[in-house]
C-alpha positions, 0 to 999 in steps of 0.5 A: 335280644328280647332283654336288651331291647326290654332294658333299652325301652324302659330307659328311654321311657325313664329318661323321657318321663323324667325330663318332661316339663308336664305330664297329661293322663287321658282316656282314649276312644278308638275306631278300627278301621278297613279288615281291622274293623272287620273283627274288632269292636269299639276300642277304649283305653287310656295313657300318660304323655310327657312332653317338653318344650323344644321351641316356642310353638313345638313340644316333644311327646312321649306317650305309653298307653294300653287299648282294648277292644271288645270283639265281634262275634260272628254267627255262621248258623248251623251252632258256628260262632268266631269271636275276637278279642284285642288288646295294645300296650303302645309306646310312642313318641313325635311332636306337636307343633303349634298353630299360634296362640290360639291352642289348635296344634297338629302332631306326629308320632311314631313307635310300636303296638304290642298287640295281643289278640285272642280268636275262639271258634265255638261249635254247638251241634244240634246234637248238643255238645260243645267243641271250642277252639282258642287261639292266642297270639301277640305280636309287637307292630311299628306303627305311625300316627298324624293328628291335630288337636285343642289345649284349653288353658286352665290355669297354670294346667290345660284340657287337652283335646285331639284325635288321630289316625293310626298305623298300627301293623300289618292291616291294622288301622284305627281313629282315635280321639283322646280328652286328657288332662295336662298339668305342668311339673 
């Protein structure tokens, strides 16, 4: 099953990139939020987005991007400590709708976070050892994103501007902002 949904993914993704009309490259900027932003620091990252034109004020969108996050170590006293560790591939795809000529849009998308987080839990004694526990996991998580942005033209290319909520599992939520750059194909 893994290989098959693997197979169809990586087509999607090949005819999606291969039929986009330009193509963005941006960095990302993260902010989680709720239990999520409870364990996981300021996320960072960065993604490529294809997009074709589907009517005069609409685009459709097709992003594939990676985010990490820097963990929060917690010190219970006592020579306790838990620190966390996360990381995403995303993959997603939505619309962008165009708010006349001006540049300002609003967008939608939806898709997956493949997350991987890592938990250590270290125990120093004052007796002077040291007992480490770590915890792998991963997980892949459907996820759902509204957000609004700004192009400023350059040229035949563009800035590209916006920022985001995101849905991204099970308690895991984050806003996002991304600077890209947009050059048509």
């Amino acid at each position: 099953m893994k290989k098959i949904f693997v197979t169809v993914l990586g087509l999607f993704l090949f005819v999606g990139f291969a039929n986009a009309q330009s193509l963005g490259v941006g960095a990302e900027l993260s902010l989680p939020m709720g239990t999520f932003g409870d364990q996981a620091g300021m996320g960072f990252g960065g993604s490529v987005r294809g997009e074709l034109e589907l009517s005069d004020n609409m685009n459709g969108m097709l992003t594939v991007g990676y985010l990490t996050y820097g963990g929060k170590e917690v010190d219970f006293g006592g020579g306790l400590k838990d620190d966390w560790s996360w990381s995403a591939i995303t993959i997603l795809a939505g619309a962008k709708y165009y708010l006349g000529s001006a540049g300002f849009y609003t967008m939608a998308e939806t898709g997956f976070h493949m997350w991987t987080a890592e938990y250590v839990r270290t125990y120093t004694p004052a007796v002077g050892y040291t007992s480490t526990l770590t915890v792998d996991a991963s997980s892949t998580e459907f996820s759902y994103g509204l957000g609004f942005g700004y192009e400023i033209p350059m040229g035949a290319n563009s800035l590209d501007l916006n920022a985001k909520y995101e849905g991204a599992g099970s308690g895991i939520s984050y806003v996002g902002a991304r600077v890209a750059y947009r050059f048509s194909l």
